[in-house]
C-alpha positions as CSV (number, residue, x, y, z in Angstrom):
1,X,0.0,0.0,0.0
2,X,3.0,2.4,0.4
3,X,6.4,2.4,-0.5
4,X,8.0,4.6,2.5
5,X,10.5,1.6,3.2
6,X,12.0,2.3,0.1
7,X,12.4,5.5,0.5
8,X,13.7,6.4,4.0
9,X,14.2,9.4,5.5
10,X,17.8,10.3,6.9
11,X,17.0,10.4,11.2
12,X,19.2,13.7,10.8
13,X,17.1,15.4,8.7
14,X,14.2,14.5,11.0
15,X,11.9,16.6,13.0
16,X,13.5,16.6,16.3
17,X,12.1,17.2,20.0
18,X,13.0,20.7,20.0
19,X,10.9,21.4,17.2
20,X,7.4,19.4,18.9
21,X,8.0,20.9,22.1
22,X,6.8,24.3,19.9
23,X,3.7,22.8,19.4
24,X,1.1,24.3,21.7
25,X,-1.6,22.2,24.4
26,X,-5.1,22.4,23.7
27,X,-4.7,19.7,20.7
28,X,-7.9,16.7,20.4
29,X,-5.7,14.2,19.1
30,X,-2.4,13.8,17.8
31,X,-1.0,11.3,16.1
32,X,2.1,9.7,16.3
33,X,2.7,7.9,13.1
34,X,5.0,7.0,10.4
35,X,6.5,5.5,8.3
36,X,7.1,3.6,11.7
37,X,7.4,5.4,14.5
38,X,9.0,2.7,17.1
39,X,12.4,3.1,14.8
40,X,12.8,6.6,16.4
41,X,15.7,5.7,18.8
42,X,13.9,9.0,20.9
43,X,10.3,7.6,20.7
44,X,9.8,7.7,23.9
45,X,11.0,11.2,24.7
46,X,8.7,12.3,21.4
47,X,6.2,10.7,23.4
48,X,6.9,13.0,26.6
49,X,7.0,16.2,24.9
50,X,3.9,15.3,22.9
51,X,1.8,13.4,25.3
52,X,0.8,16.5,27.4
53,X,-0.4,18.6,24.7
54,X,-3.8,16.4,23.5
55,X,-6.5,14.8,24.7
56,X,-5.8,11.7,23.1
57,X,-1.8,10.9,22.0
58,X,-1.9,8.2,19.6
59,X,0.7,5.9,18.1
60,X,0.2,4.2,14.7
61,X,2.4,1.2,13.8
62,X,3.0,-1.6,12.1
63,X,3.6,-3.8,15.6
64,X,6.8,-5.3,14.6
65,X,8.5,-4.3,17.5
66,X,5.6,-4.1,20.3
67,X,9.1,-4.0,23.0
68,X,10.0,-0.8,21.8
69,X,6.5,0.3,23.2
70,X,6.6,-1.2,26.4
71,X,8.3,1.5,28.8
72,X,5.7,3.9,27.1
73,X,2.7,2.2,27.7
74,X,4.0,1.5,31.1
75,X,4.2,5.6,31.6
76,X,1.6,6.5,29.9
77,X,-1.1,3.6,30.2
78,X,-4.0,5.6,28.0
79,X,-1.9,6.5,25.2
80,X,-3.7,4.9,22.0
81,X,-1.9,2.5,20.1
82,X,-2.7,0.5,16.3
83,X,-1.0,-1.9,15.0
84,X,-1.8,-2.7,11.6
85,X,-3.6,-5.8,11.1
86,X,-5.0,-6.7,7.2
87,X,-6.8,-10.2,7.5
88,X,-5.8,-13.4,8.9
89,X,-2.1,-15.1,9.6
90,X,-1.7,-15.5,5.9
91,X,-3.3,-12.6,4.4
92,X,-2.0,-10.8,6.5
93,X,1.7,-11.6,5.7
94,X,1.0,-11.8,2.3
95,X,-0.3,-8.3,1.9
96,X,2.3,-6.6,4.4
97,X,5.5,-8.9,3.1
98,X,5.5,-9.9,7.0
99,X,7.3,-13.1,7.6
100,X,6.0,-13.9,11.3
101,X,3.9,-10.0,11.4
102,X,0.3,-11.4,12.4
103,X,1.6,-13.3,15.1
104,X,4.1,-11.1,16.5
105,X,1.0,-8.2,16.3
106,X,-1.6,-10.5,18.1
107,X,1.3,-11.2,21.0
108,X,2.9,-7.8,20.8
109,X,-0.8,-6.2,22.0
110,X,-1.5,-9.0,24.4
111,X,2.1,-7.6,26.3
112,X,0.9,-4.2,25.9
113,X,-2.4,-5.0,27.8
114,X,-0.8,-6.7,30.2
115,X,1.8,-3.5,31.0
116,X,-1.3,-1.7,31.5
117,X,-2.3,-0.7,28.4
118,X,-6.3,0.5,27.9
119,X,-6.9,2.1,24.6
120,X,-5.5,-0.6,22.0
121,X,-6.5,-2.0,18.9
122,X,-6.0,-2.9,15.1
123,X,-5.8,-0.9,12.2
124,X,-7.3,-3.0,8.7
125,X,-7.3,-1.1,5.5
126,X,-10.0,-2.3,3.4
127,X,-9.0,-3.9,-0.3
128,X,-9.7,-6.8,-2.2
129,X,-7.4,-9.2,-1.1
130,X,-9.0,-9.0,2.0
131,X,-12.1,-7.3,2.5
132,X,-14.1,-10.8,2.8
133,X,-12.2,-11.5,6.0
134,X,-12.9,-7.5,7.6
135,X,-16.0,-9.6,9.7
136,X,-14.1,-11.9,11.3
137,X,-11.2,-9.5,12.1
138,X,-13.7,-7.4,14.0
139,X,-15.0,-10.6,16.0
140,X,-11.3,-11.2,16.4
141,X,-10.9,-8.1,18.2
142,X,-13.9,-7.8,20.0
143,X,-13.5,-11.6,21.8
144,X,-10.1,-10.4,22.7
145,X,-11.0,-7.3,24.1
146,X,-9.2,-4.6,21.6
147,X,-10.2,-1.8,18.8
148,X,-10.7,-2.0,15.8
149,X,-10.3,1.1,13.4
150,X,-10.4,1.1,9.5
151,X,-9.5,2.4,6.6
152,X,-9.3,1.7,2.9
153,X,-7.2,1.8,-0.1
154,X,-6.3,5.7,-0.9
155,X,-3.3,7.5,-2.7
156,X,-1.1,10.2,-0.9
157,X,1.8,11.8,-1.9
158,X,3.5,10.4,1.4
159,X,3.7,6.9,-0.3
160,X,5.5,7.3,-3.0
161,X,3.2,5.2,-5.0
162,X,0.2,6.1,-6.7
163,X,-1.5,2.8,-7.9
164,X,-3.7,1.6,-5.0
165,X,-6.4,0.8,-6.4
166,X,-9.5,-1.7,-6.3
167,X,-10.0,-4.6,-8.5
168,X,-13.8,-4.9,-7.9
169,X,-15.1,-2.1,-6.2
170,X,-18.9,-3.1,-5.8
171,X,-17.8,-6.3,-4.3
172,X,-15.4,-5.1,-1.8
173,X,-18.4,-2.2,-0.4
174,X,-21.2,-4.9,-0.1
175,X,-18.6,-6.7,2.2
176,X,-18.0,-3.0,4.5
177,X,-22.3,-3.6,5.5
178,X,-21.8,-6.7,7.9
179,X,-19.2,-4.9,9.6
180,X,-21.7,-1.5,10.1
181,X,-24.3,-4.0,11.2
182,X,-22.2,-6.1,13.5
183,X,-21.1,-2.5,15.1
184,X,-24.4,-1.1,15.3
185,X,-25.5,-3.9,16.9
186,X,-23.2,-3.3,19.7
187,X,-23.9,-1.3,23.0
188,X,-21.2,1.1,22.4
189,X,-22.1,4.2,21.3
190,X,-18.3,5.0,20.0
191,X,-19.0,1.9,18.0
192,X,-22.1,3.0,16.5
193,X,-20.5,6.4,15.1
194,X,-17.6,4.4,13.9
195,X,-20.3,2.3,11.5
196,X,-21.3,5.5,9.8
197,X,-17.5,5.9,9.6
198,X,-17.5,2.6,7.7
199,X,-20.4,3.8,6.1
200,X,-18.5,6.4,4.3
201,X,-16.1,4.1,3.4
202,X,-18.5,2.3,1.2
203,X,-18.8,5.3,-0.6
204,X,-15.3,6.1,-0.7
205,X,-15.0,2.8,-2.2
206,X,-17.3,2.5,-4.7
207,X,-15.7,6.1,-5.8
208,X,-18.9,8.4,-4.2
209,X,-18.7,12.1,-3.0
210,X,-17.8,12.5,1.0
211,X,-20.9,12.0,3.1
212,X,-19.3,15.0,5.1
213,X,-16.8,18.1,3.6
214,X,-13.3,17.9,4.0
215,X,-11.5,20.4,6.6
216,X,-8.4,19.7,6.2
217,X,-5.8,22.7,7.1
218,X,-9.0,23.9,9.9
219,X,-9.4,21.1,12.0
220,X,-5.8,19.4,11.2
221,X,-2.8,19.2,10.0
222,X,-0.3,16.9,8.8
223,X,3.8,17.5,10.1
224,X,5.8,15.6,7.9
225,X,9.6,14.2,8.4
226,X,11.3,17.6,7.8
227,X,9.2,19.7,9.6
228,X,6.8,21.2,7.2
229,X,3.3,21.3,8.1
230,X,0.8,20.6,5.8
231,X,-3.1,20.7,5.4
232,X,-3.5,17.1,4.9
233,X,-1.0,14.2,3.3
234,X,-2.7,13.7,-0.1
235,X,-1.9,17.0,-1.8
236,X,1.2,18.4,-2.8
237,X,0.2,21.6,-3.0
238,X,-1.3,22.5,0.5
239,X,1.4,23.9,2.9
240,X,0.8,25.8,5.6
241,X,4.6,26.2,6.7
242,X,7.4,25.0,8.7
243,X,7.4,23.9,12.7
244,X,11.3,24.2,12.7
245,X,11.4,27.9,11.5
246,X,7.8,29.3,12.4
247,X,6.2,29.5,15.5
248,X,2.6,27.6,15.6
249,X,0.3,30.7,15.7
250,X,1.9,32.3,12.5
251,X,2.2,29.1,10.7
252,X,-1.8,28.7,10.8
253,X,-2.6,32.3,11.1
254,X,-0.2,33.2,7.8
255,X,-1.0,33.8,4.5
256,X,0.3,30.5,2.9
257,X,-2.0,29.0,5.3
258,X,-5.3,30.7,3.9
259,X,-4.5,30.0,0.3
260,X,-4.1,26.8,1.0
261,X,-7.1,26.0,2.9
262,X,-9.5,28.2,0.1
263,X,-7.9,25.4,-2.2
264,X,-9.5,22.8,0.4
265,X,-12.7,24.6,-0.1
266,X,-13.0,23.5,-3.6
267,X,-10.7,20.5,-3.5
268,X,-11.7,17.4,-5.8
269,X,-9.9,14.5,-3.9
270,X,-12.1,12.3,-2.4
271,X,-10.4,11.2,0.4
272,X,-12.0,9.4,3.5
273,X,-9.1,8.3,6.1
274,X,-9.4,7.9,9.7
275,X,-8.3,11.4,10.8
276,X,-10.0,13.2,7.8
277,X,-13.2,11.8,8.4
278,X,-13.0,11.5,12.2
279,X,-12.7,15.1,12.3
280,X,-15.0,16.2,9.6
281,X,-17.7,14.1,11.7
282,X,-17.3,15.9,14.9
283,X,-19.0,19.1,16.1
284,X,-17.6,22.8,15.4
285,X,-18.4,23.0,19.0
286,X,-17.0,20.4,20.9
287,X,-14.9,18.0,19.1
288,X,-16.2,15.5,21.6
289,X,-19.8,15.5,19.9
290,X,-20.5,14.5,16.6
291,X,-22.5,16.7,14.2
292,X,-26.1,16.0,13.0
293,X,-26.3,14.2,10.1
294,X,-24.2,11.2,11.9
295,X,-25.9,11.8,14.6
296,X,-29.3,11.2,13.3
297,X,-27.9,8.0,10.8
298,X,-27.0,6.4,14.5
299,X,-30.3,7.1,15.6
300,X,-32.4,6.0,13.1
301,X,-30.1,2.9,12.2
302,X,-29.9,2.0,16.1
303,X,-33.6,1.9,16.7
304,X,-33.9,-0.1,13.0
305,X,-31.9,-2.6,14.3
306,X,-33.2,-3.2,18.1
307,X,-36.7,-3.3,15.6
308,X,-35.5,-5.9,13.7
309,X,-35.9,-4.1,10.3
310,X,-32.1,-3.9,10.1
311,X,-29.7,-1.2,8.1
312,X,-31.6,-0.4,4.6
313,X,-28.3,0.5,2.8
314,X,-29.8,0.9,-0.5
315,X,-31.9,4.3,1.5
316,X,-27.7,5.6,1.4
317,X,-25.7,4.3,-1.0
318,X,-26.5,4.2,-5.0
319,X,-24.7,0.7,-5.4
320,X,-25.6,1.3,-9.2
321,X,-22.9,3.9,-9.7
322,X,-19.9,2.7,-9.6
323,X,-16.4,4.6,-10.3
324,X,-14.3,2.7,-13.0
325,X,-10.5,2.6,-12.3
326,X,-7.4,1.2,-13.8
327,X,-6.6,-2.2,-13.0
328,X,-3.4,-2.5,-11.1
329,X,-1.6,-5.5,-10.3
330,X,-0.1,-5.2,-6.7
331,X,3.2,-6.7,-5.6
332,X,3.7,-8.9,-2.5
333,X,7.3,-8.7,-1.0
334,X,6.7,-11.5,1.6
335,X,9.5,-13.6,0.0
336,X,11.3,-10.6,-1.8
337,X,15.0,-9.4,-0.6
338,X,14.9,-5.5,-1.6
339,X,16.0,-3.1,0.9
340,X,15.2,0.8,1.0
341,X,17.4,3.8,-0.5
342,X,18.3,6.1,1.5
343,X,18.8,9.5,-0.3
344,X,20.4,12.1,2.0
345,X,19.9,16.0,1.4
346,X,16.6,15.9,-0.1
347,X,16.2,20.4,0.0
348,X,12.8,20.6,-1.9
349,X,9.5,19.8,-1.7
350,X,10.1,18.1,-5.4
351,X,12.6,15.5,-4.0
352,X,11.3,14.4,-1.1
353,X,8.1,13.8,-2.5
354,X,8.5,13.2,-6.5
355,X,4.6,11.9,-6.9
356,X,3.2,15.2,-7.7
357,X,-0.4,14.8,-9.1
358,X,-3.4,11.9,-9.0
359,X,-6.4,11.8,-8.1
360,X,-8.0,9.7,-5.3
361,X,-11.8,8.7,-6.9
C-alpha cells in the first residue's frame, strides 16, 4: 500500500524534540505515526514532549516491534496505540511482506495489555485481497477485548506510489455492510459512530462524493519528516509552513495558510481516512460530539436494528454507480529481498516527494 520503506528518511534530517516541544496544548488528538514510528531511537522522549499537549496521543504502527513500546505504555497507560492488522495469519503476511507480522502483532498487543495498556486495537485497511475477511477480524478483536479502526485503499503523496487501487469495487463495499451491522449492533455508542465511519467508506469505495466536507488545514494538519506542516498528506500543494522555523500561531494564522485552505474549499480529492473523516464528523463545537447528520444515521439505524428491520443501505448508497479505475496488479514482497534507498539532502519539496499529481476517486 506504500512504498515509504523504500524511500527512507535520513533520522538527521528529521523533526527533532526541540521542534514538537513548539507545538502548543489544547490539541484533540495527535498522532504519532510514520513511516514507523518505534524506529525513532527517541520515541519515547517524542512521546513525553507530545503526550501532554492532547487529549488523546496516539501511536500508529506496524507492531513489529511491540518491546520498543513497552516502557511507554508502562508511563503512559492511555496513550492509544494500532498496529496494523490486514486479515488473517496469511493474508496478513502476504499483503504486508511480513514473515511472522500477524503473530508477532496478536502477542505484541497482548504484552501491551498486560503492562497496563487501555486504549488498544488494530488498524485494517479495506482492499480486495482482504475485505471478505474484515468480519471476522472485527470478531477477532472484540473476543479479545481490543479496537478495531479502518481504513481503505487511498493514494497520498507520502507513499511514494500512486496505484492503490481496487480490482472490484462493488464487491469489496457490499462486504463493508456486515461490519456496520455487526457494530451497530453493539452497545457502544463510540461503536455506532464508527459504522457510519464505515459507512462512508463504502462510498469512498465505490468512488462516491464525501458523506461529510473535508476540513483539512482547519481542524488538522499533517507535520511531515522535515518539519513542514501541511493541510492534509494527499496533496502536494497545501502547505501551511514550517514547525522548525515558524512559531505555531503564525504558521496557521499566515498567508500560505489561507491560500491553501481556500484550495480545500473546492478540493476534488475524495479522500476518506481515519483522521480526515474522524474530524469532519465531529462538532464545530466540541470536538467531543459528533455533528447531525451522523448523529441522526446512529439514531435511526440504532432503533432499525433493536426493531428488527435492520440497516436499509440501498436508502444511502447508489450501489448502481460505480467509479471505473485502472486495473493495477499489486506486488507482494513476503518472500522478496529488496531493501530501501536512503537519499540524503533531499532540500525541496520536489525531492522528497516526487509523486506530484493523481487523483484519489
Amino acid at each position: 500500500m506504500c512504498y515509504i520503506w523504500k524511500n527512507p528518511t535520513d533520522p538527521k534530517e528529521e523533526v527533532s524534540l526541540d521542534t514538537l516541544a513548539k507545538l502548543p496544548s489544547g490539541f484533540d488528538n495527535l498522532n504519532v505515526s510514520g513511516g514507523e514510528p518505534t524506529l525513532r531511537t527517541d520515541l519515547a522522549e517524542i512521546i513525553d514532549v507530545v503526550y501532554p499537549k492532547a487529549r488523546i496521543t496516539e501511536i500508529s504502527s506496524n507492531g513489529l516491534h511491540p518491546e520498543r513500546l513497552l516502557p511507554i505504555i508502562k508511563k503512559y497507560p492511555n496513550i492509544k496505540v494500532r498496529f496494523s492488522l490486514e486479515g488473517n495469519e496469511l493474508t496478513n503476511n502476504q499483503i504486508r511482506g511480513e514473515k511472522d507480522g500477524y503473530s508477532i502483532k496478536v502477542a505484541g498487543l497482548q504484552k501491551l495489555r498486560e503492562a497496563g495498556g487501555t486504549d488498544l486495537g488494530f488498524a485494517f485497511v479495506i482492499q480486495d485481497e482482504n475485505a471478505g475477511q474484515l468480519l471476522e477480524v472485527y470478531e477477532l478483536t472484540q473476543k479479545m477485548g481490543f479496537e478495531l479502526a479502518t481504513s481503505t485503499l487511498h493514494n497520498a503523496w507520502q507513499f511514494y506510489k500512486n496505484d492503490n487501487y481496487f480490482y472490484d469495487r462493488l464487491k469489496v463495499a457490499k462486504q463493508v455492510e456486515s461490519l456496520i451491522t455487526a457494530m451497530i449492533k453493539t452497545y457502544n455508542v463510540k461503536t455506532w459512530f464508527r459504522a457510519y465511519l464505515n459507512l462512508g467508506l463504502i462510498e469512498k469505495i465505490l468512488g462516491h462524493e464525501r458523506l461529510i466536507e473535508c476540513t483539512a488545514g482547519t481542524d488538522f494538519a499533517f507535520i511531515d519528516p522535515w518539519s513542514d506542516v501541511w493541510a492534509c498528506n494527499v496533496r502536494t500543494d497545501l502547505p501551511l509552513g514550517n514547525l522548525s522555523r515558524q512559531p505555531w500561531d503564525e504558521i496557521m494564522n499566515g498567508g500560505l495558510a489561507k491560500k491553501s485552505i481556500d484550495k480545500v474549499a473546492i478540493c476534488k480529492q475524495n479522500c476518506w481516512m481515519v483522521t480526515t473523516a474522524r474530524t469532519a464528523m465531529r462538532s464545530n463545537l466540541a470536538p467531543q460530539l459528533p455533528k447531525l447528520n451522523p448523529l441522526i444515521w446512529v439514531i435511526k439505524n440504532k432503533l432499525n436494528v433493536e426493531l428488527g428491520r435492520g440497516i436499509r443501505f440501498d436508502d444511502y448508497i447508489d450501489y448502481k454507480k460505480v467509479m471505473p479505475n485502472p486495473l493495477v496488479p499489486r506486488t507482494s514482497y513476503l518472500d522478496v529481498k529488496e531493501k530501501g534507498r536512503l537519499v540524503k539532502g533531499r532540500q525541496t519539496h520536489e525531492e522528497r516527494y516526487p509523486l506530484r499529481s493523481f487523483m484519489n476517486q
